[in-house]
C-alpha positions as CSV (number, residue, x, y, z in Angstrom):
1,X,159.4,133.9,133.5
2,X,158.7,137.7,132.6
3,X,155.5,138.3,130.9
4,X,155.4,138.6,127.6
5,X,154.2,142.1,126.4
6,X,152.0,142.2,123.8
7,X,153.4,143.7,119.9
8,X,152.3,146.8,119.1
9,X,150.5,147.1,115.6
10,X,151.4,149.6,113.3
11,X,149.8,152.8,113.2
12,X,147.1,152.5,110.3
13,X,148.3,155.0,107.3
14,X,145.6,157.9,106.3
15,X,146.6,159.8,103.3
16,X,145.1,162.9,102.8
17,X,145.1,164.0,98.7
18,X,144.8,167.4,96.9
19,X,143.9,167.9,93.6
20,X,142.3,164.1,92.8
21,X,140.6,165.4,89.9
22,X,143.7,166.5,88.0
23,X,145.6,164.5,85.3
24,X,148.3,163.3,88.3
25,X,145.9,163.6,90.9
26,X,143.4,161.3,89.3
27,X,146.3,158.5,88.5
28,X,147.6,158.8,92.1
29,X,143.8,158.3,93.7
30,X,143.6,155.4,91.9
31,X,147.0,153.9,92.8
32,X,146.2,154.1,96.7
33,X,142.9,153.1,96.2
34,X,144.2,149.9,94.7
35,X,147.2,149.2,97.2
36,X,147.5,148.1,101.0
37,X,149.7,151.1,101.4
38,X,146.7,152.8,103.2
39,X,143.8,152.3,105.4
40,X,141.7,155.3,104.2
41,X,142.1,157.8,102.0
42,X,140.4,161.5,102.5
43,X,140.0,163.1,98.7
44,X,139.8,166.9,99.2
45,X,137.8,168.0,96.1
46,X,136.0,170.7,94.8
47,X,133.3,168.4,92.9
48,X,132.2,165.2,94.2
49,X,134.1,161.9,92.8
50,X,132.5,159.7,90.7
51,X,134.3,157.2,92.4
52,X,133.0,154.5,95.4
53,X,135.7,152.8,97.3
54,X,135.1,151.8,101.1
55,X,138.3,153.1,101.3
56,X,137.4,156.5,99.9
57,X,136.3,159.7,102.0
58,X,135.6,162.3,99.7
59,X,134.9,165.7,100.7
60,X,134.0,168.7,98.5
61,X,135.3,172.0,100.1
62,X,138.0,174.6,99.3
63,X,141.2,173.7,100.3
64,X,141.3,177.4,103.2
65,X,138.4,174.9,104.8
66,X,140.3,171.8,105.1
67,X,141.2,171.5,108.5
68,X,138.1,173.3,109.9
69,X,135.8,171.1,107.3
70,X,137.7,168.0,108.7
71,X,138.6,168.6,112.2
72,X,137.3,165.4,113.3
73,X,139.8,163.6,111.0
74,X,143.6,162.6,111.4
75,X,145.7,161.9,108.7
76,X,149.5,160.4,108.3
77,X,150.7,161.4,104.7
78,X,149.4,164.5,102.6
79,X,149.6,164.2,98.8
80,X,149.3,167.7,97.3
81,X,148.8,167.4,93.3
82,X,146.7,171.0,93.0
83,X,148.2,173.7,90.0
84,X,146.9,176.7,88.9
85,X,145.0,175.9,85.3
86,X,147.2,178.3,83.0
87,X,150.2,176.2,84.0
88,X,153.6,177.1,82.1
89,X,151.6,179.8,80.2
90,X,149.9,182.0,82.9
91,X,151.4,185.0,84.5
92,X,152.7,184.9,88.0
93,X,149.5,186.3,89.2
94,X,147.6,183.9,87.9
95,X,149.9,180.9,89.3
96,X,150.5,182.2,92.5
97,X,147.0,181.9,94.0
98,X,146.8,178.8,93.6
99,X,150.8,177.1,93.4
100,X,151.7,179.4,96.7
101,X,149.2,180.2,98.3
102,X,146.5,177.7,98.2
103,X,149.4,174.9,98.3
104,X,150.4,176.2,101.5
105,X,146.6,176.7,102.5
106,X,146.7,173.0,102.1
107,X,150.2,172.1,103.8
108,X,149.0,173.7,107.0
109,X,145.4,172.2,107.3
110,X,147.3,168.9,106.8
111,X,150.1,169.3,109.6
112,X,146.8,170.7,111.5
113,X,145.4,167.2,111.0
114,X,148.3,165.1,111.9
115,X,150.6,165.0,108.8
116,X,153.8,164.2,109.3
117,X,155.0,164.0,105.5
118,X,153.8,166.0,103.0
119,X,154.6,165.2,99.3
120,X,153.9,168.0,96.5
121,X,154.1,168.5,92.6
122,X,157.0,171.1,91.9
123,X,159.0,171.5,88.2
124,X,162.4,170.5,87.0
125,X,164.1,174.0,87.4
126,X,162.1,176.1,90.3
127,X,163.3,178.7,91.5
128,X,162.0,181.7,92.9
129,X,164.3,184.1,91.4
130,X,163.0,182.8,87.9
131,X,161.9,184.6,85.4
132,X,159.6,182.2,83.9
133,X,156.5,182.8,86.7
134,X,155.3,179.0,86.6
135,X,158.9,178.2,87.8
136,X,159.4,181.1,90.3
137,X,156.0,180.3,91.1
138,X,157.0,177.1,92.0
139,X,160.3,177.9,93.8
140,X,158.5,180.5,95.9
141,X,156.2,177.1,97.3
142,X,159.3,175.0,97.9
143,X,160.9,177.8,100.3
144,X,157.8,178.7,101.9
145,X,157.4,175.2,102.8
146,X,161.0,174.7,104.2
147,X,159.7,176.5,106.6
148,X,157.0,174.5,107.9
149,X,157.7,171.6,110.8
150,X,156.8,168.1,109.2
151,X,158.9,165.5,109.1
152,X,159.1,164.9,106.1
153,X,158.9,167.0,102.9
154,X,159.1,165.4,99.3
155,X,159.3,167.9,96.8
156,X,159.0,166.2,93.1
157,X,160.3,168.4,90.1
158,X,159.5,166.8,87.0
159,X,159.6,168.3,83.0
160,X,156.4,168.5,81.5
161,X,153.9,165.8,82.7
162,X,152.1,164.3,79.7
163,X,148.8,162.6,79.4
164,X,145.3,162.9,78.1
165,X,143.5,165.9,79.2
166,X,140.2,167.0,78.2
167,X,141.0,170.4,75.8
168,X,144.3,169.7,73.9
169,X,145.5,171.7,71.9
170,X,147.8,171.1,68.4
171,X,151.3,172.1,70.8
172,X,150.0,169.7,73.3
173,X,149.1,166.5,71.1
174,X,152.5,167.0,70.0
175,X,154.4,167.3,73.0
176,X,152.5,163.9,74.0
177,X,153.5,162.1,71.3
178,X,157.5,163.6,70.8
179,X,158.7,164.4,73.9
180,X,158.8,160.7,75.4
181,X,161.0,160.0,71.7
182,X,163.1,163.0,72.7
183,X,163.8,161.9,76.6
184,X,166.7,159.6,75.7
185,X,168.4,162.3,74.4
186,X,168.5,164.5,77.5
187,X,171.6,163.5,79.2
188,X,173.3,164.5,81.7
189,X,172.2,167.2,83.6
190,X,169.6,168.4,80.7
191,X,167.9,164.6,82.3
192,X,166.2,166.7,85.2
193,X,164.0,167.7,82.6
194,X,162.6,164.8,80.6
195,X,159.0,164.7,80.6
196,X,157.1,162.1,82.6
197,X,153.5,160.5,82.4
198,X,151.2,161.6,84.7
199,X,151.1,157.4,85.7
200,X,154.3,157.5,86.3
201,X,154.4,160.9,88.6
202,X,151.7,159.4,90.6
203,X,154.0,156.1,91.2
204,X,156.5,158.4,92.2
205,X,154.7,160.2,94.9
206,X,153.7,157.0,96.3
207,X,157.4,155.7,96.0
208,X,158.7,159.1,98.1
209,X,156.3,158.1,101.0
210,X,157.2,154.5,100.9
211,X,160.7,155.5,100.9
212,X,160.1,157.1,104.5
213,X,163.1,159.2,104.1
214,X,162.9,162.2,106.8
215,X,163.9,165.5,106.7
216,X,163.5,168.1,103.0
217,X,163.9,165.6,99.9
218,X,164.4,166.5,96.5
219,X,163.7,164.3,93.4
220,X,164.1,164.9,89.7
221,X,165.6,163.0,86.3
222,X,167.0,159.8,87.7
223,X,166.1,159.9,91.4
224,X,162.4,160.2,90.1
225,X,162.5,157.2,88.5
226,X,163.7,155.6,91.2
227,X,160.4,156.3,92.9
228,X,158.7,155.2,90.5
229,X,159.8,152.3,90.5
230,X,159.4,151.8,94.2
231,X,156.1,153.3,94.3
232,X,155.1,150.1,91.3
233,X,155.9,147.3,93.1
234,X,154.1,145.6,95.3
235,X,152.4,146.6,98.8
């Protein structure tokens, strides 16, 4: 009788997150926290959490120091939620820093560490030859990360992500409470563009690395809810 061979366990899944202390980023630390989707997760933070979890590894650095600050550290899936503060209303040299360049800053340290899928934040509507900046912004960070050798890229492009942030202004009270009245009326291909809750963009990220799909992905309007509701249900 040939012996039997013993079954190999699963590798244990270590996410690595950016941006935890953002309005998605905040959301999407508490979603993995909660869920048996991951062993440990490594928050990458440029003030501590208020946060304890045996789960939890956070590390206060800037995001150039990631792989050096966490050499000693492997990781399986890197969540990247970080955006420049000015958002839709800054110029392109305001976004750039930190939509391009520190993005990438991050991709890199997390393929350094082991990453083989990255998922990242985009808009409905990138495009590098934009002229809004926020969305050329955000097109130039999708090509430059075509070019980078995981296995696995998941690019989400929502509208505007709603939620409670700490300074609101009038324009954005407003858009909180009528753009989720106005999102059934965006049909079509105008439905790319709805706005989402930051809860629910968080459920999607998880739902694009549950879907371990290989290769570039791209999600907006409907194929973004589908994410979200994979990324709800349970581990």
């Amino acid at each position: 009788m040939a012996e039997a061979k013993p079954v190999q366990q699963p590798q244990p899944r270590v996410a690595l997150v950016a941006g935890a202390t953002g309005l998605t980023g905040h959301a999407l630390l508490r979603m993995l926290l909660a869920n048996s989707d991951y062993s440990r997760i490594l928050a990458v933070t440029r003030r501590p959490l208020l946060q304890d979890n045996s789960k939890l590894a956070n590390r206060v650095l800037p995001l150039e120091q990631v792989q050096a600050g966490l050499a000693s550290q492997r990781c399986t899936d890197a969540f990247c939620c970080i955006g420049a503060p000015e958002a839709r209303s800054g110029s392109y040299a305001q976004l750039s820093p930190v939509d391009v360049d520190l993005t990438l800053a991050f991709a890199r340290a997390a393929h350094g560490l082991g990453a083989s899928r990255f998922i990242v934040v985009s808009a409905a509507g990138a495009d590098r030859n934009a002229k809004q900046p926020f969305l050329k912004a955000k097109g130039e960070m999708e090509a430059a990360l075509r070019g980078l050798r995981f296995a696995s890229v998941d690019i989400l492009q929502p509208g505007v992500v709603l939620g409670v942030r700490a300074h609101m202004g009038v324009g954005a009270l407003l858009q909180l409470v009528l753009l989720p009245v106005l999102n059934p009326l965006l049909a079509g291909s105008l439905a790319r563009r709805r706005a989402i809750a930051a809860t629910d963009l968080a459920a999607a990220m998880v739902g694009a690395a549950r879907s371990q799909r290989t290769g570039l992905n791209q999600y907006d309007g409907r194929s973004l809810q589908e994410l979200v509701r994979r990324g709800r249900a349970p581990s």
